[in-house]
C-alpha positions as CSV (number, residue, x, y, z in Angstrom):
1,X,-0.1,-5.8,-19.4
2,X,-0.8,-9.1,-20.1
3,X,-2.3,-10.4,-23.8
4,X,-5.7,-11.2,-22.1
5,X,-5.6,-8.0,-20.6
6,X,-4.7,-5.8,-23.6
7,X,-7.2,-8.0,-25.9
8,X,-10.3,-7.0,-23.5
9,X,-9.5,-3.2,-23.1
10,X,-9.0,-3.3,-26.9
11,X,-12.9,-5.1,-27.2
12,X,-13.8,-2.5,-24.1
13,X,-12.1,0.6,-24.5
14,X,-9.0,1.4,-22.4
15,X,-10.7,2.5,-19.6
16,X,-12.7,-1.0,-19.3
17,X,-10.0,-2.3,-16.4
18,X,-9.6,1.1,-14.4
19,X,-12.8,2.4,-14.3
20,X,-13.7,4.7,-11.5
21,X,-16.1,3.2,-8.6
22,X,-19.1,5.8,-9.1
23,X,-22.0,6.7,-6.7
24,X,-23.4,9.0,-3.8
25,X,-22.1,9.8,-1.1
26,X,-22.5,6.9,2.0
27,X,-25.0,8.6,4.6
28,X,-21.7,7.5,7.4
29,X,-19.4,10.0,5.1
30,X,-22.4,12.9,5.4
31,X,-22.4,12.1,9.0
32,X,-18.8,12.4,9.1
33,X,-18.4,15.7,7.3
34,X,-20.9,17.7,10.0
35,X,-19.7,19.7,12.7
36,X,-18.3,18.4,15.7
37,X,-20.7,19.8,18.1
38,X,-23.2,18.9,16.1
39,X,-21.9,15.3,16.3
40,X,-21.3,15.3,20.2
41,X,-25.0,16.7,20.4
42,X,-26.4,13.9,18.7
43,X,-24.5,11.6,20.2
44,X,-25.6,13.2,24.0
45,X,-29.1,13.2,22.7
46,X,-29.4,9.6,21.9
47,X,-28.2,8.7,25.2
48,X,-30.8,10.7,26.7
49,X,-33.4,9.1,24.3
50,X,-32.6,5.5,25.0
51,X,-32.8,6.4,29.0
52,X,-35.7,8.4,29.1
53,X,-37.0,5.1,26.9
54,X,-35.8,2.7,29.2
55,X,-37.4,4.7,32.5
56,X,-40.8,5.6,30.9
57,X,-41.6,1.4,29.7
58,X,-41.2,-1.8,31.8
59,X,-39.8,-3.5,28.5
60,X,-36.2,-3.1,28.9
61,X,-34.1,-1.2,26.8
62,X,-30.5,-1.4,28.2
63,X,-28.9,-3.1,25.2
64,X,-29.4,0.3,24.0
65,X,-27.3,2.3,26.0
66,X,-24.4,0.6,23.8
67,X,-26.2,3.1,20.8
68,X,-24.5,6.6,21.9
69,X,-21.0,4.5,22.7
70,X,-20.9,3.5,19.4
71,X,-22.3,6.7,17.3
72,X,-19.1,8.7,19.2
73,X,-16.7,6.3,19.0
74,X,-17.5,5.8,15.0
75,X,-18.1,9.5,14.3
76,X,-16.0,11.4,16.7
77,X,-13.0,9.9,18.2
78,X,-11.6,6.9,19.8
79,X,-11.3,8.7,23.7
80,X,-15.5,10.3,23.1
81,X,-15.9,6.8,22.6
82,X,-14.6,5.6,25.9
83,X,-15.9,8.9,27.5
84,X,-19.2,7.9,26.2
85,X,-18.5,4.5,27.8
86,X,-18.6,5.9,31.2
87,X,-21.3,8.2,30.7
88,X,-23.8,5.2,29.3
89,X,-22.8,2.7,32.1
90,X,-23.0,5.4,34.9
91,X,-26.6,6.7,33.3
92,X,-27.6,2.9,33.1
93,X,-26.7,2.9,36.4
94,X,-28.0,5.3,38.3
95,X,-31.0,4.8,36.3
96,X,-31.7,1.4,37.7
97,X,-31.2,3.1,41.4
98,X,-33.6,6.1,40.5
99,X,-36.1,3.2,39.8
100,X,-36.2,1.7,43.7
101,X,-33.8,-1.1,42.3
102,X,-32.6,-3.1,45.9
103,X,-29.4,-4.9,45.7
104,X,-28.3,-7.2,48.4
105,X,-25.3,-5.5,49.0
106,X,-24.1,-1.8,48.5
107,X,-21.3,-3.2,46.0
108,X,-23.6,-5.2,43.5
109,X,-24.5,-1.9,41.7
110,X,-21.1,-0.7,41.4
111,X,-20.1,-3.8,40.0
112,X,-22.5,-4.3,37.1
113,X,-22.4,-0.4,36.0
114,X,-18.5,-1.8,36.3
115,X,-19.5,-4.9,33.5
116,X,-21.3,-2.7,32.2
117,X,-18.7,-0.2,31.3
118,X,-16.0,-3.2,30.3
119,X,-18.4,-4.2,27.9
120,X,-19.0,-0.8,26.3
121,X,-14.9,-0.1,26.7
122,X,-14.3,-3.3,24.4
123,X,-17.0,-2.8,22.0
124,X,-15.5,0.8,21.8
125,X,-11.8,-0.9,21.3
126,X,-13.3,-3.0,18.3
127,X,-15.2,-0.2,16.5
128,X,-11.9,1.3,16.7
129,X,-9.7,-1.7,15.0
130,X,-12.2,-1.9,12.5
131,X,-12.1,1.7,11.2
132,X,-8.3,1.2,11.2
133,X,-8.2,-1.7,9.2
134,X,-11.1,-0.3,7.0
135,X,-8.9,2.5,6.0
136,X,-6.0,0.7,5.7
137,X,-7.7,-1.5,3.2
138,X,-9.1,1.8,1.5
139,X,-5.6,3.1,1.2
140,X,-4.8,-0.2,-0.2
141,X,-7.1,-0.2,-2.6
142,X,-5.9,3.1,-4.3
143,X,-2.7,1.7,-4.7
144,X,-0.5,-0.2,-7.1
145,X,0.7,-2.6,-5.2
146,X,4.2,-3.0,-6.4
147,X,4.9,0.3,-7.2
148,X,2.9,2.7,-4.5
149,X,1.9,4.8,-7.1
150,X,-2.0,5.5,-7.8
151,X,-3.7,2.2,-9.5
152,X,-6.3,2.9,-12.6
153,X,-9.5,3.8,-10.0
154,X,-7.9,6.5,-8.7
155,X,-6.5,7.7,-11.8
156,X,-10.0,7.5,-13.4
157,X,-11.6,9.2,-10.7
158,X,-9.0,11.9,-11.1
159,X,-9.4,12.2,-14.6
160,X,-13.3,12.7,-13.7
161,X,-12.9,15.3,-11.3
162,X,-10.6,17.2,-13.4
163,X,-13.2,17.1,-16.6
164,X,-15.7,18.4,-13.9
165,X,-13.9,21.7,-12.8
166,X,-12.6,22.7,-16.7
167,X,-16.3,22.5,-17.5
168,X,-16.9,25.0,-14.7
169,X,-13.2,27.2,-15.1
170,X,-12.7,26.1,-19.0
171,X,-8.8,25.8,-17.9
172,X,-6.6,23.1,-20.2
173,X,-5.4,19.8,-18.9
174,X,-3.4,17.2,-20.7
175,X,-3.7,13.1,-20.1
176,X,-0.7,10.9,-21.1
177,X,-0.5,7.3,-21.9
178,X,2.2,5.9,-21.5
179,X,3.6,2.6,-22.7
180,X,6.9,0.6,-22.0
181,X,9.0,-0.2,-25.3
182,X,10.7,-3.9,-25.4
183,X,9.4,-4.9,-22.0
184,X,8.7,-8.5,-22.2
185,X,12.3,-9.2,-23.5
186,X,13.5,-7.8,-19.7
187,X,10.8,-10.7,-18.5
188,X,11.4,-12.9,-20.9
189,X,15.8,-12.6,-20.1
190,X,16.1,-11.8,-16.5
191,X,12.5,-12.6,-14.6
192,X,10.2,-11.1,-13.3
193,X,11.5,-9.6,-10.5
194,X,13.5,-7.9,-12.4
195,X,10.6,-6.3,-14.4
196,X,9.3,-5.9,-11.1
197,X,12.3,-3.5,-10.7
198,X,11.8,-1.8,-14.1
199,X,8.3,-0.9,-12.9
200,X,9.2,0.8,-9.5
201,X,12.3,2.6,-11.8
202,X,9.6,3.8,-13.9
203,X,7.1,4.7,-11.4
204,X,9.9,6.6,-9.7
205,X,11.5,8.4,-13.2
206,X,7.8,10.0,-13.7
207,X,7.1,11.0,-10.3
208,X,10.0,12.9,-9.8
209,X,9.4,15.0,-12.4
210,X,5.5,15.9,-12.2
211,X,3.9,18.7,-10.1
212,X,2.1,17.9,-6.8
213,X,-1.3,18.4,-8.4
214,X,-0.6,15.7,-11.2
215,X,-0.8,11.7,-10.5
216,X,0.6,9.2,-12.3
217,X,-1.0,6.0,-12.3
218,X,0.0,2.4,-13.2
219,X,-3.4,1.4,-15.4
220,X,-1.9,-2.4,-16.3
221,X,0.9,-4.1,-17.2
222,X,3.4,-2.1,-18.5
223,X,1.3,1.1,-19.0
224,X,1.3,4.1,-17.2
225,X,-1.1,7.1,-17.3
226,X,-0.3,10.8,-16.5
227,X,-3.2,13.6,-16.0
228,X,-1.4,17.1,-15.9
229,X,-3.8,19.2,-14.5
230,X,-4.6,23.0,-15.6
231,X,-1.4,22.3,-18.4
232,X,-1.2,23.3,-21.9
233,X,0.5,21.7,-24.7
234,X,3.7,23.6,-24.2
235,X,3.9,22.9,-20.6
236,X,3.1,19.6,-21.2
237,X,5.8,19.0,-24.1
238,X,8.2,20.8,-21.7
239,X,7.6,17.8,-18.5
240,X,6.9,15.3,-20.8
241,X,10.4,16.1,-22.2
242,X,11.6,15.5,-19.1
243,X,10.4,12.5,-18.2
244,X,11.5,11.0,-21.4
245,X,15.0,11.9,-20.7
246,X,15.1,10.5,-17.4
247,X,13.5,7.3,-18.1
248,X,15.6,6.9,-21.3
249,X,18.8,7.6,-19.1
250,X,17.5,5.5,-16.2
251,X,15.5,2.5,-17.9
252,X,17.7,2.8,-21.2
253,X,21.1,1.8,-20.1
254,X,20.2,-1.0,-17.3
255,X,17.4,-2.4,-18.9
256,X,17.6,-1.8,-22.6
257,X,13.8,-0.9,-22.3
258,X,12.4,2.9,-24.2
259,X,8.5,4.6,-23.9
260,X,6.1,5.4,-26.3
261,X,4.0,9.1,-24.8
262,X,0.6,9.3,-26.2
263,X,-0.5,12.7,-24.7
264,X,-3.5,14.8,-25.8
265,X,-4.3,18.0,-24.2
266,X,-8.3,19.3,-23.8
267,X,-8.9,23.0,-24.5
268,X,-12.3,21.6,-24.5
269,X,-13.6,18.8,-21.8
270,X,-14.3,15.8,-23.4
271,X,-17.7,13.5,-22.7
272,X,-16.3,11.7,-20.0
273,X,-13.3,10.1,-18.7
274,X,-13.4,6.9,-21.1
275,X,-13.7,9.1,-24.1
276,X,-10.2,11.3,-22.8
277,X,-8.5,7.9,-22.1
278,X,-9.1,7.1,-25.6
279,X,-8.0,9.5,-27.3
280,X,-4.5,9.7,-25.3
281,X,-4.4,5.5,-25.8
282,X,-5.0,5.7,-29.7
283,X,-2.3,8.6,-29.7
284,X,-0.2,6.2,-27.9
285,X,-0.8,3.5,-30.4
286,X,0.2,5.6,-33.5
287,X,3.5,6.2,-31.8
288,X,4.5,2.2,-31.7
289,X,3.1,1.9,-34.9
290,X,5.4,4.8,-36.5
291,X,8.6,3.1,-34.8
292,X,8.0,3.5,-30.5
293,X,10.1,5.6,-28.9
294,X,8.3,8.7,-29.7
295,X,6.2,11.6,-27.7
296,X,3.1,11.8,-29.4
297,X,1.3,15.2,-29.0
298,X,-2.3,16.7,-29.6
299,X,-5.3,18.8,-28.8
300,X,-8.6,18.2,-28.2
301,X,-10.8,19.2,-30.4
302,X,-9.3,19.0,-33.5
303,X,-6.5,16.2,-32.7
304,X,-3.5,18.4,-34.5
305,X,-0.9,15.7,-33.7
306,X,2.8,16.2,-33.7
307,X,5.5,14.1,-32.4
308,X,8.9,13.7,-31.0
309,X,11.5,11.2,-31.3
310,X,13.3,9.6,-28.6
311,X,15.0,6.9,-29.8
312,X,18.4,6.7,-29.1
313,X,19.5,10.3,-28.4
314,X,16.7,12.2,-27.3
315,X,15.7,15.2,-29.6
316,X,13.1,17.7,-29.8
317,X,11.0,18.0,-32.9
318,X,11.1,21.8,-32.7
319,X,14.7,22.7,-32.1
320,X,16.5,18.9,-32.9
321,X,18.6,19.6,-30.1
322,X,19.3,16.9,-27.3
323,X,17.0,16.9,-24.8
324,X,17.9,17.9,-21.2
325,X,19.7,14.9,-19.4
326,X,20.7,13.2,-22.8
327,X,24.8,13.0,-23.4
């Protein structure tokens, strides 16, 4: 994280840079999320609106056909977009026959419902690259770029949803912030890229070692968060463990670098997402302020801290015995 960085989360709270993107629903993801046939009926039913339109007025109305081709193709599929294609251009079509329309020659009809259906075909083609690169973009977007790992939105949004359900269940879950020890000497020595390296390693180390139904998150810099969901303190002490042995195995012979683990676990939900951020990233704090290199541990409510040291050796603060991984 860079200085500016770390000097406005510490005006605006650690959550100022990753908060989540709040809001209702989009009406297109309501749309989205109703039946099928319910969606193929509405899509057959506009196309019957716009041509019962277009045969009941003299203004015309055949820009409209291009209505149904675009509802299917952005709410059902590519191919019921290009069936709809055919359907509109052959309606418009026939149509303009029904209504005493006289060509000059037989062919002239079958070659504008033939424009006709190019037209709705491409249209359909580009609705389609759209939505593709819309949700490559979106994918994007919930992604650290240099490691792959979630980015601060989607960890805040996480930590949200997961404040949401222990309200309803009242089940524990523990956030971790975690923060790199001696990292600007690896940038400051041998470049970036090879911080850029130390990063992935990291991202990699913490990963490995979590559950499917955690995320870990890279929120800035050279600061990770970790949301453990439906996990107690013991379970959490247990991964958190863990991690700390492979990342001081990993990051400690290469690089030189250590980690400070802030890590508070909510018996109770907090307020909201900034508030549990907090609390982990204060934890975190104490921890380089009593030396770095140390798991620091607590509850919420009552913040009961307790700590472990992993400097050098990794050892537990309950048994003193090396942790698993450490030789």
């Amino acid at each position: 994280m860079t200085d500016a960085e770390r000097d406005y989360r510490h005006a605006h709270g650690p959550t100022a840079l990753i908060s989540p993107a709040r809001g209702s629903a989009s009406w297109v993801s309501g749309v989205v999320s109703t039946p099928i046939t319910i969606r193929v009926v509405l899509s057959l039913v506009l196309l019957a609106f716009v041509g019962l339109v277009d045969t009941a007025i003299e203004i015309s109305f055949s820009v409209f056909y291009l209505i149904p081709v675009l509802f299917a193709g952005t709410f059902l599929s590519r191919g019921a977009g290009r069936a709809m294609a055919v359907v509109s251009a052959a309606t418009w079509g026939y149509l303009e026959l029904l209504g005493g329309g006289v060509y000059s020659s037989a062919w002239i009809p079958v070659w504008n419902s033939a424009v006709r259906l190019a037209f709705f075909l491409i249209i359909n083609e580009l609705v389609h690259a759209m939505r593709q690169a819309h949700a490559r973009e979106r994918e994007l977007s919930r992604k650290d770029s240099l490691t792959g790992i979630a980015n601060g939105r989607v960890f805040a949004e996480r930590v949200d949803q997961v404040i949401a359900q222990a309200r309803r269940d009242g089940r524990p879950f523990t956030i971790t912030y975690v923060d790199l020890d001696r990292f600007k000497e690896v940038n400051d020595t041998e470049g970036h890229s090879e911080g850029d390296r130390l990063f992935k390693a990291v991202a990699t180390a913490i990963e490995r070692d979590l559950r499917a139904t955690d995320v870990v998150a890279r929120l800035g810099g050279d600061e990770f968060g970790i949301l453990m969901t439906e996990c107690g303190v013991t379970q959490a002490r247990q991964s958190l463990e863990r991690i700390a042995a492979s990342l001081a195995l990993e990051l400690g012979k290469r690089w030189g670098v250590g980690a400070t683990f802030g890590a508070v676990t909510f018996d109770t939900p907090p307020d909201d997402v900034d508030s549990a951020v907090r609390l982990a990233d204060d934890l975190m704090y104490r921890g380089k302020a009593e030396g770095r290199g140390r798991i620091m541990q607590a509850t919420w409510p009552g913040l009961h801290a307790a700590e472990t040291e992993l400097m050098g050796c990794p050892i537990t603060a309950s048994s003193r015995q090396p942790l698993r991984g450490c030789s």
